[in-house]
DSSP file (Angstrom, degrees, kcal/mol; ACC not computed):
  #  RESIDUE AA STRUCTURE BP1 BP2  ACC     N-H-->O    O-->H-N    N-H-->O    O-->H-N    TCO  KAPPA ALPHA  PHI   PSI    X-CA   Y-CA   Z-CA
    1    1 A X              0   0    0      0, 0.0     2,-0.8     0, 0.0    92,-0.1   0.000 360.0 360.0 360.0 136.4   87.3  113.8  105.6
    2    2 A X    >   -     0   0    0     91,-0.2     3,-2.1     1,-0.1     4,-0.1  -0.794 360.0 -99.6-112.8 117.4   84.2  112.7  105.0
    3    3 A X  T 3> S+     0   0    0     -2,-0.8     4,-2.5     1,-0.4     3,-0.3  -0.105 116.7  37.8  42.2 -96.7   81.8  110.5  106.7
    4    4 A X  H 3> S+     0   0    0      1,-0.3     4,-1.7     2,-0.2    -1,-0.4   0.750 112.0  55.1 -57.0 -21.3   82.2  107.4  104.5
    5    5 A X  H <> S+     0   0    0     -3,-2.1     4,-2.5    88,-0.2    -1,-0.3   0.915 108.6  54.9 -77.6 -35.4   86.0  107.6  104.0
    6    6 A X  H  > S+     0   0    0     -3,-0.3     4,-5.2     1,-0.2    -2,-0.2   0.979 110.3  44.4 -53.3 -47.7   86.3  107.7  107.8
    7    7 A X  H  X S+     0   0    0     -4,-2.5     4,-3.9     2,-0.2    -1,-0.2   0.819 107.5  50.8 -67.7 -35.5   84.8  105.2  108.1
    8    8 A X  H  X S+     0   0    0     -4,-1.7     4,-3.1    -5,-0.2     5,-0.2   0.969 118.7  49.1 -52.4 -67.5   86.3  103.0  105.3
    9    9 A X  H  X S+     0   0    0     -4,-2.5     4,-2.7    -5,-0.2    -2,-0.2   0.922 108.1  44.6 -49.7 -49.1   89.6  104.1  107.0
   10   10 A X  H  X S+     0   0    0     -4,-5.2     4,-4.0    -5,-0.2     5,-0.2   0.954 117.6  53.8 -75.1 -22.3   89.0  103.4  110.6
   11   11 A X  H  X S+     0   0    0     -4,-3.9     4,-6.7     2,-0.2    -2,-0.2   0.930 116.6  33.1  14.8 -97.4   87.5   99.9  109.0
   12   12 A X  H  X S+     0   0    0     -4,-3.1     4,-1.7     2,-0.2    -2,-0.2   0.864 119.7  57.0 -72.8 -47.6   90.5   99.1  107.1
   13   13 A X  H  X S+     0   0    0     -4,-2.7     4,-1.5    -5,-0.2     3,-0.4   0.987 119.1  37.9 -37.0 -75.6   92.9  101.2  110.7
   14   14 A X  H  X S+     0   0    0     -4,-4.0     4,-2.0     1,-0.2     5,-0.4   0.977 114.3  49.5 -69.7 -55.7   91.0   98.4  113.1
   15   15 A X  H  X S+     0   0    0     -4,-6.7     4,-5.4     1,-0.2    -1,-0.2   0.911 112.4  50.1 -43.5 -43.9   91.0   95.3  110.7
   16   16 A X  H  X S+     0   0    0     -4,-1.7     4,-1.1    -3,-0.4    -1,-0.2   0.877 111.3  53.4 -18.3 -70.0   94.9   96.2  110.4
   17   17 A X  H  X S+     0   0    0     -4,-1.5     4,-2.9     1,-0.2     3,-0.3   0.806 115.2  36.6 -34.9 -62.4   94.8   96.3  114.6
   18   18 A X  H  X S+     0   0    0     -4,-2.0     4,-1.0     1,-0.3    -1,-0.2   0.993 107.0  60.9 -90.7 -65.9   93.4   93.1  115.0
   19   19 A X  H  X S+     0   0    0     -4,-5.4     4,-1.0    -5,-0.4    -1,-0.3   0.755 107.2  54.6 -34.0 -26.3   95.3   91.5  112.0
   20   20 A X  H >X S+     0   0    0     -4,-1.1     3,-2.8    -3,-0.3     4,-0.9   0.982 107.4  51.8 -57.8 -77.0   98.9   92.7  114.5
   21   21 A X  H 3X S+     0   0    0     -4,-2.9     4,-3.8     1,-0.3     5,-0.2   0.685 105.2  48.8 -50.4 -47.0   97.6   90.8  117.3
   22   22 A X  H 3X S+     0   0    0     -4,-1.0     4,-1.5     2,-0.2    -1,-0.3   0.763 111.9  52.2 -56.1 -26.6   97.0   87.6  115.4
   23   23 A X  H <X S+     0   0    0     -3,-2.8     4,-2.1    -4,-1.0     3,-0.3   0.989 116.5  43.6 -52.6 -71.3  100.7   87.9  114.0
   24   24 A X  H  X S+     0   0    0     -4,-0.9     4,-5.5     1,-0.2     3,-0.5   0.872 108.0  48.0 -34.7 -59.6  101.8   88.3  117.6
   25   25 A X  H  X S+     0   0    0     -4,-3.8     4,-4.0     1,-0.2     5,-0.2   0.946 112.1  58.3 -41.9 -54.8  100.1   86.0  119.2
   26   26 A X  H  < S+     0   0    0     -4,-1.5     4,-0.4    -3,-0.3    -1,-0.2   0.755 114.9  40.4 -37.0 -44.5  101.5   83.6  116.0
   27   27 A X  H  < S+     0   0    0     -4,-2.1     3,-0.5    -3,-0.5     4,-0.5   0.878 108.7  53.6 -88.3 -31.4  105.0   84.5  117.0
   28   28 A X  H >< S+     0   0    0     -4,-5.5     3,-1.8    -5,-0.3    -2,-0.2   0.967 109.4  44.4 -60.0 -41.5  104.8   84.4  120.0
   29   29 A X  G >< S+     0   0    0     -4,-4.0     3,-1.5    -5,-0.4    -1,-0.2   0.694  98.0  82.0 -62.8 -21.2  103.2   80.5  120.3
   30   30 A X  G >  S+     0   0    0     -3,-0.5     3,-0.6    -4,-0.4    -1,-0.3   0.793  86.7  54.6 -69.9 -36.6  106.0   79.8  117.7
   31   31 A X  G <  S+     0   0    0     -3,-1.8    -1,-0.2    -4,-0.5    -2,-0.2   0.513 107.5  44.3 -48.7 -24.9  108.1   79.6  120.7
   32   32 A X  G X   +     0   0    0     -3,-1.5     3,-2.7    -4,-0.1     6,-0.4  -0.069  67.6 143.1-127.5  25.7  106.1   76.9  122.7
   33   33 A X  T <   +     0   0    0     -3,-0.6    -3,-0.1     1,-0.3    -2,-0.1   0.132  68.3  63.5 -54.8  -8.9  105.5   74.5  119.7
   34   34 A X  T 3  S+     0   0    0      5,-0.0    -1,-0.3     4,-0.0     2,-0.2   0.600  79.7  88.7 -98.4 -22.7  105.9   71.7  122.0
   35   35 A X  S <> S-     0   0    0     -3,-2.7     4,-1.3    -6,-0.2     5,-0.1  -0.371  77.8-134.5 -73.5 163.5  103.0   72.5  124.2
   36   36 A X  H  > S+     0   0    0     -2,-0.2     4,-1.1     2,-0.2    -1,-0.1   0.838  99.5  51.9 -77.4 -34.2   99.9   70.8  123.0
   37   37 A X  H  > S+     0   0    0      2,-0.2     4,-2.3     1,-0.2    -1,-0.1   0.944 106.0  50.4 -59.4 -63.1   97.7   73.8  123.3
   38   38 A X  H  > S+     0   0    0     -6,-0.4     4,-1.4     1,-0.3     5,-0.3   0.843 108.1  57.3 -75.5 -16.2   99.8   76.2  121.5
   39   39 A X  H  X S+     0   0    0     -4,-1.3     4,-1.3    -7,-0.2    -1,-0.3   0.797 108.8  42.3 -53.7 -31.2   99.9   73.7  118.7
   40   40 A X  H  X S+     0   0    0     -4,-1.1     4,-0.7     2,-0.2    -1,-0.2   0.953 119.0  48.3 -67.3 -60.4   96.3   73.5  118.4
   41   41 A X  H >< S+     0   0    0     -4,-2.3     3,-4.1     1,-0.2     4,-0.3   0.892 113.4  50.2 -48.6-104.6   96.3   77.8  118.8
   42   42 A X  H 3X S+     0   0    0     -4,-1.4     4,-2.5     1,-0.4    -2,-0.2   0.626 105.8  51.8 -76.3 -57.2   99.0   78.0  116.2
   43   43 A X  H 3< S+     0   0    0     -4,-1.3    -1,-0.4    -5,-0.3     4,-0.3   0.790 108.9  54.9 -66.3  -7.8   97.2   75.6  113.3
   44   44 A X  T <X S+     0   0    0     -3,-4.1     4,-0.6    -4,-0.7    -2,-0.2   0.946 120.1  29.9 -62.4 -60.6   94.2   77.7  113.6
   45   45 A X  H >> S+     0   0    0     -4,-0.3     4,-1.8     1,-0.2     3,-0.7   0.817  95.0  77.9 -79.9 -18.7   96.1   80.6  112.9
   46   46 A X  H >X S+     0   0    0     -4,-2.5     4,-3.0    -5,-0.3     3,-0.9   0.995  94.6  55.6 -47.5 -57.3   99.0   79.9  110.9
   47   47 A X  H 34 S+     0   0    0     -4,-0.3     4,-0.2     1,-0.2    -1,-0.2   0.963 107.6  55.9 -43.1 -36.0   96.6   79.8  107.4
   48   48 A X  H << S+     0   0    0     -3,-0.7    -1,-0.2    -4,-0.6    -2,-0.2   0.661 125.9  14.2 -79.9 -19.4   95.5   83.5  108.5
   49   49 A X  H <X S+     0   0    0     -4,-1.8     4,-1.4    -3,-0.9    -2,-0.2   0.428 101.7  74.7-157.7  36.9   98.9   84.6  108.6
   50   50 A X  H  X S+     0   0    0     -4,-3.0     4,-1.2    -5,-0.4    -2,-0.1   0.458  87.3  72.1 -97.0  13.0  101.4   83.0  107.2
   51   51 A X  H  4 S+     0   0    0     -5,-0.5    -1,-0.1    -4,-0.2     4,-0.1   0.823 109.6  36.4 -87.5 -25.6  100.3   84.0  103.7
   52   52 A X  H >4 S+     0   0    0      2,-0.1     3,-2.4     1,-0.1     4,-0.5   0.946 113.0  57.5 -88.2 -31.4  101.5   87.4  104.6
   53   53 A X  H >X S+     0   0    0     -4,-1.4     4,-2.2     1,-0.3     3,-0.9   0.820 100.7  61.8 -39.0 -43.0  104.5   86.2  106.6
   54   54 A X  H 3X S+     0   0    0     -4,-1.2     4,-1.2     1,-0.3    -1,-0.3   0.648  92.9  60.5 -71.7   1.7  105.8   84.2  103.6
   55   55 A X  H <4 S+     0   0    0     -3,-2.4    -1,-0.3     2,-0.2    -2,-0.2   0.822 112.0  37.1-100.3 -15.1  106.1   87.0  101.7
   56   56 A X  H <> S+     0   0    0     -3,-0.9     4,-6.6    -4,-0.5     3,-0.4   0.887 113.9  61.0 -55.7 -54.0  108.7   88.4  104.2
   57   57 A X  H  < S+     0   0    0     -4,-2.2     5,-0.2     1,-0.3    -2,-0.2   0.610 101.4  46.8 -46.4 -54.2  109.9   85.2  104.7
   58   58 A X  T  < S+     0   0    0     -4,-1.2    -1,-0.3    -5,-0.2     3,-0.2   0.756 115.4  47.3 -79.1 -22.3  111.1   84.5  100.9
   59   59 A X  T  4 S+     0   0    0     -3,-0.4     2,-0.7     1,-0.3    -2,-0.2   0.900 114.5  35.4 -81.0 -62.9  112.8   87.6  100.6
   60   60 A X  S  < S-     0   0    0     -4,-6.6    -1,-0.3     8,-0.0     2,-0.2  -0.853  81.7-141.4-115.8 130.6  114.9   88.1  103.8
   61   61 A X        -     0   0    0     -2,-0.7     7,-0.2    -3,-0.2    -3,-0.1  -0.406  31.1 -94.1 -78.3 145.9  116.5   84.4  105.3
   62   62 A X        -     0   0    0     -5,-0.2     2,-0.6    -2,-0.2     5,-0.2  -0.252  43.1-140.0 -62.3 137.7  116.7   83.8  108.8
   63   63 A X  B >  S-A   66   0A   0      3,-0.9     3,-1.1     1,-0.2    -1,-0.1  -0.860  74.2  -7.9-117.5 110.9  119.9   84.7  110.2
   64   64 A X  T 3  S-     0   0    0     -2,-0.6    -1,-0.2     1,-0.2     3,-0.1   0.372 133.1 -52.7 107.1  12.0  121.9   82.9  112.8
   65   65 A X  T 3  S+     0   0    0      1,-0.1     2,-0.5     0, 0.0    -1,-0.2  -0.114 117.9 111.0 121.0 -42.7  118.5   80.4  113.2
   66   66 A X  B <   -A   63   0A   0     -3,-1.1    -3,-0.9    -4,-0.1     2,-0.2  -0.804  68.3-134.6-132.9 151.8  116.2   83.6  113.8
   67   67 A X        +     0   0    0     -2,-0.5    -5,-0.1    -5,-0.2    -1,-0.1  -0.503  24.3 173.9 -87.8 118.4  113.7   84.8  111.6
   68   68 A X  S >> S+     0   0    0     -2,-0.2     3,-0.6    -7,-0.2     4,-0.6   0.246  72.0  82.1-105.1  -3.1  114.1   88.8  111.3
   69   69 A X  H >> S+     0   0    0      1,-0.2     4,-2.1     2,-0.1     3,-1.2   0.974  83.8  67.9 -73.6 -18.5  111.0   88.7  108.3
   70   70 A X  H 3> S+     0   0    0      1,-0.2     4,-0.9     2,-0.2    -1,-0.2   0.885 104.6  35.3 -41.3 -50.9  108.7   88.7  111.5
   71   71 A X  H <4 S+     0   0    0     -3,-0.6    -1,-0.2     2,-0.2    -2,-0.1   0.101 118.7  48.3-118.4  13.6  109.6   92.2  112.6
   72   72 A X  H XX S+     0   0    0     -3,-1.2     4,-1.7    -4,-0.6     3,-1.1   0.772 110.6  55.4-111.6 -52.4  109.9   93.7  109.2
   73   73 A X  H 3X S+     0   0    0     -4,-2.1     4,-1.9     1,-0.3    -2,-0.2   0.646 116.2  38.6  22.2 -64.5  106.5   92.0  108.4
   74   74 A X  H 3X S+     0   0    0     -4,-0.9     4,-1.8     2,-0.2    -1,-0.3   0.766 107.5  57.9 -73.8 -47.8  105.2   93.8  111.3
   75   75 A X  H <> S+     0   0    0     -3,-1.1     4,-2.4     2,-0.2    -2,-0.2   0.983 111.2  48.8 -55.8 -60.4  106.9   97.1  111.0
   76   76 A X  H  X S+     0   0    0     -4,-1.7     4,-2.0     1,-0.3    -2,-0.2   0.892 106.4  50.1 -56.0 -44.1  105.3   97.4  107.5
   77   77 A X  H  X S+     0   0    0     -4,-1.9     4,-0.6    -5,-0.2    -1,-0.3   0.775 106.8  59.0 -72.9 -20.1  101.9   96.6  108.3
   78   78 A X  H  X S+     0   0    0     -4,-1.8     4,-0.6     2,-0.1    -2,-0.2   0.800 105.8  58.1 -66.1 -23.7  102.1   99.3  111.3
   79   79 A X  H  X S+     0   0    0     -4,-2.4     4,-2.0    -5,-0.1    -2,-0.2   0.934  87.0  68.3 -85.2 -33.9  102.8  101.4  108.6
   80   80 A X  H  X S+     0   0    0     -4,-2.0     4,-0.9     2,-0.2    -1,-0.1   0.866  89.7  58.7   5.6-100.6   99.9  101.1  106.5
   81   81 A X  H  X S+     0   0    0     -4,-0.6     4,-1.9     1,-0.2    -1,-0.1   0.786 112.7  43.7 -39.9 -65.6   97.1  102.8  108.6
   82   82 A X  H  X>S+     0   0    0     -4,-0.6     4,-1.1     2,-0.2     5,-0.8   0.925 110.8  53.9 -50.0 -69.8   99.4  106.3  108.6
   83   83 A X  H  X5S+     0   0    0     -4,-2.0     4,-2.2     1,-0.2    -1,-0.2   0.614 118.6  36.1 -20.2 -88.4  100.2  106.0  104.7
   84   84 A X  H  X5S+     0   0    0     -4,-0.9     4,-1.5     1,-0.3     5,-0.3   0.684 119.9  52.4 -63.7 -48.3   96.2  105.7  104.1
   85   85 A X  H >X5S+     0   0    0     -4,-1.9     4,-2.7     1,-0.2     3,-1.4   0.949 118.2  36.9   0.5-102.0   95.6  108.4  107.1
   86   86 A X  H 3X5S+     0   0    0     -4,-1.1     4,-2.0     1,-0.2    -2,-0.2   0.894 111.2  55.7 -42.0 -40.3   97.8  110.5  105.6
   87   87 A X  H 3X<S+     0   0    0     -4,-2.2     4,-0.7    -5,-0.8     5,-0.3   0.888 117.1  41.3 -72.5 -28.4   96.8  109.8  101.7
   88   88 A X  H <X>S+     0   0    0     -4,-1.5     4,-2.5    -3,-1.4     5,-1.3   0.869 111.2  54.0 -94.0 -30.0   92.8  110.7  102.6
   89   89 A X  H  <5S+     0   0    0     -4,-2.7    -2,-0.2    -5,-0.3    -3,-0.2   0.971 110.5  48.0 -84.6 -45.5   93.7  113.6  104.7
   90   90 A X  H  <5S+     0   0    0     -4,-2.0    -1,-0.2    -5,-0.3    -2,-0.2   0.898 118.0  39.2 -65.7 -24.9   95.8  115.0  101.6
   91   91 A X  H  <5S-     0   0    0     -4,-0.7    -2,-0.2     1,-0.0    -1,-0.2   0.974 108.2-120.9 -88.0 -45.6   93.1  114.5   99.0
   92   92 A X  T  <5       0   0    0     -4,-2.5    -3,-0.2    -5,-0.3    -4,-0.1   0.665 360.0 360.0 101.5  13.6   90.4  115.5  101.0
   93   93 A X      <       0   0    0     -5,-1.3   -88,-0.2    -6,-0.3   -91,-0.2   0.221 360.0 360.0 -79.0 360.0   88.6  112.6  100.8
């Protein structure tokens, strides 16, 4: 792999990283919607990820009350970095 494509990759591997935590954090606070705090926390981030969230979110409907598109949401964007790992390390890039 060479120089700049590592770098593009661990890039695009760290932005990934960071982009998890802000989901988490986003689900988690979804829980405490009554506190003042996390309401505050939670309208900063909701524009920064509910645009990907909805796209789980229209596809699979919440069952029994709770919403499973979170942790397929999440499962898919952990998969990401490996695809693109794997996809530079087979070209050769």
């Amino acid at each position: 792999m060479s120089s700049v494509s590592y770098l593009i990759v661990n890039t695009v591997v760290n932005f990934i990283q960071l982009y998890l935590v802000l989901i988490f954090v986003r689900i988690l606070l979804s829980w405490f919607q009554t506190a003042e705090w996390a309401g505050k926390v939670i309208s900063f981030l909701a524009p920064i990820t509910d645009p990907y969230l909805n796209i789980f979110r229209s596809v699979i409907p919440p069952l029994g009350g709770i919403d499973f598109s979170a942790i397929i949401a999440i499962f898919v964007l952990q998969l990401i970095p490996n695809l693109l790992i794997g996809l530079v390390s087979a070209t050769g890039f």
